[in-house]
N, C-alpha and C positions, 0 to 999 in steps of 0.2 A: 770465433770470428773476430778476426781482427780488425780496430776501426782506429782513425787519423783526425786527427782535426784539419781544417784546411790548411793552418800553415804546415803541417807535418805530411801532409798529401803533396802540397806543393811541393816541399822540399825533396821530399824521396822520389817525384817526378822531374827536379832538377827545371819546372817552372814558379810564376811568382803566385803568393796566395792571388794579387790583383788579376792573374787568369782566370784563375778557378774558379774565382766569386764572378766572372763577367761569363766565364758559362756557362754558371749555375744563374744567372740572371737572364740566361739566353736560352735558358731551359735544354740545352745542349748535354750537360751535365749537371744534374741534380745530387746534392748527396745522400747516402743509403737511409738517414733519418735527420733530426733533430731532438734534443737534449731537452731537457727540462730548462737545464740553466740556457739557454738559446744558442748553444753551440752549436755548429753546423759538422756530422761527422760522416765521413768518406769509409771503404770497406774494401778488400785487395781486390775486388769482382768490377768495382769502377774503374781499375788501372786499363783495365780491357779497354774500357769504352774511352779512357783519355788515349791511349797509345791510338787509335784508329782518329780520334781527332785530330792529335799533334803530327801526323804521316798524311792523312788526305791537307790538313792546311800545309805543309811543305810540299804537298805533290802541286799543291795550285788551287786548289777548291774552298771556294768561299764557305763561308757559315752557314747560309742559306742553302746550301749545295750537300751539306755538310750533314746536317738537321735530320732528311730522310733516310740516309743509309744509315742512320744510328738508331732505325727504329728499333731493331729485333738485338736483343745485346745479351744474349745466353753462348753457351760457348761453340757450338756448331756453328753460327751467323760469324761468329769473332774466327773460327778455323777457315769460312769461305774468305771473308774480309781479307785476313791476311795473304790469302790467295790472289784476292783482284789487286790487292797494294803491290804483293811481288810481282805480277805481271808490268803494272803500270812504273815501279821502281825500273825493270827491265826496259821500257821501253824511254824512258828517262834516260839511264844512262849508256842506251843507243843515241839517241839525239844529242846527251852531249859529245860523245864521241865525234860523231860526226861534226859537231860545232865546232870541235878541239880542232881536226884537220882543218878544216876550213878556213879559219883564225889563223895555225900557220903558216897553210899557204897563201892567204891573203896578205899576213905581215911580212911575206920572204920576197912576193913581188914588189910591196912596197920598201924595202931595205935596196932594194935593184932601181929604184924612181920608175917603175912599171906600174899601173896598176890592170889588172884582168878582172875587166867587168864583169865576166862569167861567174868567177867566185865575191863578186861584191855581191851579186843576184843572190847566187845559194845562201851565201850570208846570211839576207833579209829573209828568205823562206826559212831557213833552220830557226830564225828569230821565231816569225809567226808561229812555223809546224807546231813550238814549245803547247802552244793555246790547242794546237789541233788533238795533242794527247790527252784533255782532259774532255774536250768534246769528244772523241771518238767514247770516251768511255760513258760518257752521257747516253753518248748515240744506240749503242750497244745495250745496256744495261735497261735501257727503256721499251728496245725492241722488244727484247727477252720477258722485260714483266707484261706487255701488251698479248705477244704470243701466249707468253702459259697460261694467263687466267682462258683465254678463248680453249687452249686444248683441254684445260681439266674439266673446266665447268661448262662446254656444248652440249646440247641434248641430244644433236644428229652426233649419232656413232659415227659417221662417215666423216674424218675432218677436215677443216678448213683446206689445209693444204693437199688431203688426197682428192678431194674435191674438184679439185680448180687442175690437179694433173689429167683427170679424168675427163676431164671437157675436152682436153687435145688431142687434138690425131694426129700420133706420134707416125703413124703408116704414112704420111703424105709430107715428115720432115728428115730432110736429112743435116740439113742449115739451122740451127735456131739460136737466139740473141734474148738472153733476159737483160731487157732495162731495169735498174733501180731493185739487185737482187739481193739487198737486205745481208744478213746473217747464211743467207741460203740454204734457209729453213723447208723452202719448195721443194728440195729436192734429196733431204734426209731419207725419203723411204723410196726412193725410186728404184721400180720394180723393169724398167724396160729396158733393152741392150743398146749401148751407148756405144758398142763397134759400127763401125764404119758413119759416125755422126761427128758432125762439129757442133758442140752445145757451146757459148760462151756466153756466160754467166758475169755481168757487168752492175760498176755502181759509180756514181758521181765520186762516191768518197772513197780515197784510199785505205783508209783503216777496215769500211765494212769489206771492203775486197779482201783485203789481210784475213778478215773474221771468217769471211765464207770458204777461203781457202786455206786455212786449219782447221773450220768444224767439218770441211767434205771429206778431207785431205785422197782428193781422188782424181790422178792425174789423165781423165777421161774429160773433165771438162778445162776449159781456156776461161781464166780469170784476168777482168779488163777492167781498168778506169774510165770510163766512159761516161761523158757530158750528152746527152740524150738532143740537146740544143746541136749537137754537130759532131755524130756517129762517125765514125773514121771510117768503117770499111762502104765500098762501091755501090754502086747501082743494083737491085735487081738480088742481094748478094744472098739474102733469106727466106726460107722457108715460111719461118715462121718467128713471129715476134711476142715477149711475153711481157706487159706491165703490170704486174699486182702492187692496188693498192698507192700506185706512185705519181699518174698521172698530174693529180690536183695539187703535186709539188713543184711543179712545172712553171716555173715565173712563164714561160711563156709554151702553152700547150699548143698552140695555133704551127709554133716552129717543131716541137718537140715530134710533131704528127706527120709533120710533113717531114722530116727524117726518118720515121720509121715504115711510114710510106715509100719514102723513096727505094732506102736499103733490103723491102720486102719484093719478091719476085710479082710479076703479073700476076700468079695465082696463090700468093701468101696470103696468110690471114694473122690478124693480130689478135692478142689472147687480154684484155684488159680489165681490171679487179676494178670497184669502187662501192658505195654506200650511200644510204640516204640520208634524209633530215631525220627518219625516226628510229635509226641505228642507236640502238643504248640511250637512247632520250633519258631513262632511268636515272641513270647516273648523274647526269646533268641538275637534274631535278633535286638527286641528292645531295649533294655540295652544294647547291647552293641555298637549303634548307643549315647551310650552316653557317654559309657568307656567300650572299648575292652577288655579292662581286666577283664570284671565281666562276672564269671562264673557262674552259678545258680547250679551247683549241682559240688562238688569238684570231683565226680565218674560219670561217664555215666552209672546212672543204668541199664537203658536198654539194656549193652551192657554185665551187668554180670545176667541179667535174663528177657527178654523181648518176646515181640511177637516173633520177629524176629530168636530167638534162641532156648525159651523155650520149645518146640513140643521137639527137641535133649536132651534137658537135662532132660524132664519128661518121655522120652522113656526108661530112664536106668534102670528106680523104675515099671511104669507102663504101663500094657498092650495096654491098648486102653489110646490116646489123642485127644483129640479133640477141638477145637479154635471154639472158638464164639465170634463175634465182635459186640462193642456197638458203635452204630450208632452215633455219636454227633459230635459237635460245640460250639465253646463260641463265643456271640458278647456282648462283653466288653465295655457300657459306662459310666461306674464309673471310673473315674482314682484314686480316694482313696482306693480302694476295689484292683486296679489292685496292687498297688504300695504295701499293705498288703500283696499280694500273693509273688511279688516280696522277698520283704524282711524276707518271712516265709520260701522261700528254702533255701538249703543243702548247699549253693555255698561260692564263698567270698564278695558277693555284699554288705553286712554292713560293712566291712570294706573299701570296695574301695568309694562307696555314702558317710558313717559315716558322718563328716561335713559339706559334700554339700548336704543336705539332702530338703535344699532350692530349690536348683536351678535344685534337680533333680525331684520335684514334680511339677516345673513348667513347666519343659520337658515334663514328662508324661503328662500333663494337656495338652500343646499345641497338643499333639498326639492324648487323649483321650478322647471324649467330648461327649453329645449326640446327635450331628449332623454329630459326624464320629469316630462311633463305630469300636473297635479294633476286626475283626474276627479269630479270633483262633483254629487251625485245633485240634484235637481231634483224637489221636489214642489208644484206649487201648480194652481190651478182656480180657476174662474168659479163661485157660485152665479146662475141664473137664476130668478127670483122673481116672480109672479104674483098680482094684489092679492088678498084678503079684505078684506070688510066685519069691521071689529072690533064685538064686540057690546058 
């Protein structure tokens, strides 16, 4: 095994030792031991873990941001890695392309004393979109670690997602509209005939649209950007409407409702996911057995749209409510899989962990094991919804 001092690590990575030591103080990069004499010595298996450092800090991504994806650093993690950089490298140098036209034809109107507002606009969005690429990958990557621990570790064989299709009655739609459909993970195992139906499958963000319409790649459903605040299509237009999970994102639920009310026919029903206050309480309890200050969701959703409340606030749009609850449990013994989910929610827990990220994976590890599994209570349900005429 080959080993480097820092200035000889630096060098052959063509940065300055003053890196190395600042993120081996940021616990970022540690090196593989220390010396008797108190030299600090690097090994070829760290070059991994610098190269995914020096490529996410050029893709955009802060040190803090940084910190978690460097948990797992063997070489199957460093094979995906290089995977999600070549994607995001991809989608990088799509946006400058686009920036590059844009630039020209902005400069060739101005060389004529023209200028076309149109492209001064696109301009400032290609500017922003740059930020949209490293959020989308946020967005994405946290969905995915919230989905898998609930698929591995549920106790109802029945999952989450076959679940919630099973509640529908697909015989009474031929129209239907998912708001806020994620990854579109809902409709991975769908088993029902999609001829002669309009399914359109929609999200605020444009990236998870892009997401859901490469992980379907199934030209049976219509993928849509859609602001849930002011649905484009008409009056009356669907069957039936699908919210999992999304409502309590809603700056403004009261408008959100009353568009999907509108665009549902007289006798449409909407399909709408949510949770309570004692959903994974567990977890909560756990983090903050290691710093009180870590909150996992900066809002209590449940408190702006949940079991507990929702039956009142769906009664204002529609006639008949009805609650159906899904039976489950998580027993959690992965603690790399828990500590993903941890740091995929809403909260301020990357910031308050960020450089102990050490010593809080050795926590969870002493907690989580597979001789003493983490049991996780599980509360969330289906509201099933039934039009009124609003007067």
């Amino acid at each position: 095994m080959r080993k480097y001092t820092t200035g000889k690590f630096a060098q052959m990575a063509n940065v300055t030792a003053r890196t190395i030591r600042y993120y081996d103080k940021c616990q970022l990069l540690k090196p593989n031991y220390i010396g008797e004499n108190g030299y600090r010595y690097y090994v070829d298996a760290d070059l991994l873990k610098l190269q995914r450092i020096l490529l996410l800090k050029q893709l955009g991504f802060s040190l803090e941001e940084i910190s978690p994806i460097l948990m797992e650093n063997d070489f199957k993690s460093f094979q995906q890695s290089l995977l999600v950089q070549l994607k995001l490298v991809d989608k990088k140098i799509e946006h400058l392309i686009s920036l590059r036209n844009t630039l020209k034809n902005t400069t060739k109107f101005i060389e004529n004393n023209n200028i076309n507002w149109d492209y001064v606009i696109e301009l400032i969005q290609l500017i922003n979109n740059d930020k949209a690429i490293i959020e989308q990958y946020h967005n994405s990557t946290n969905l995915n670690a919230r989905i898998e621990l609930h698929e591995r570790f549920s106790t109802n064989k029945l999952k989450w997602f076959q679940w919630v299709l099973e509640q529908i009655d697909f015989k009474r739609i031929n129209r239907l509209l998912e708001v806020g459909c994620g990854n579109g993970k809902l409709w991975e195992q769908l088993t029902i005939d999609l001829r002669h139906r309009e399914i359109y499958l929609s999200d605020i963000s444009k990236g998870m649209v892009e997401d859901t319409k490469n992980n379907l790649n199934n030209s049976n459903f219509s993928y849509l950007v859609v602001d849930c605040a002011q649905i484009m299509f008409r009056d009356h237009f669907f069957d039936a409407v699908i919210g999992n999970h999304m409502l309590f994102y809603l700056e403004d639920i009261d408008q959100g409702l009353s568009e999907i009310h509108r665009v549902l026919n007289p006798f449409g029903e909407f399909y709408c996911t949510t949770y309570s206050s004692r959903h994974m309480w567990e977890l909560t309890e756990l983090v903050q057995k290691f710093d009180p200050k870590i909150k996992l969701s900066n809002t209590r959703l449940y408190e702006k749209f949940g079991l507990d409340n929702g039956k009142e606030i769906l009664e204002k749009y529609f006639e008949i409510v009805e609650l159906h609850h899904y039976d489950d449990k998580l027993i959690v013994d992965d603690p790399v899989m828990l500590i993903n989910y941890i740091l995929s929610c809403h909260g301020n827990q990357n910031e308050v962990i960020g450089r102990r990220m050490e010593e809080f994976k050795e926590f969870v590890q002493k907690r989580v094991n597979k001789n003493e599994p983490l049991v996780i209570t599980k509360d969330a349900g289906m509201f099933i919804c039934r039009k009124k005429i609003l007067k």
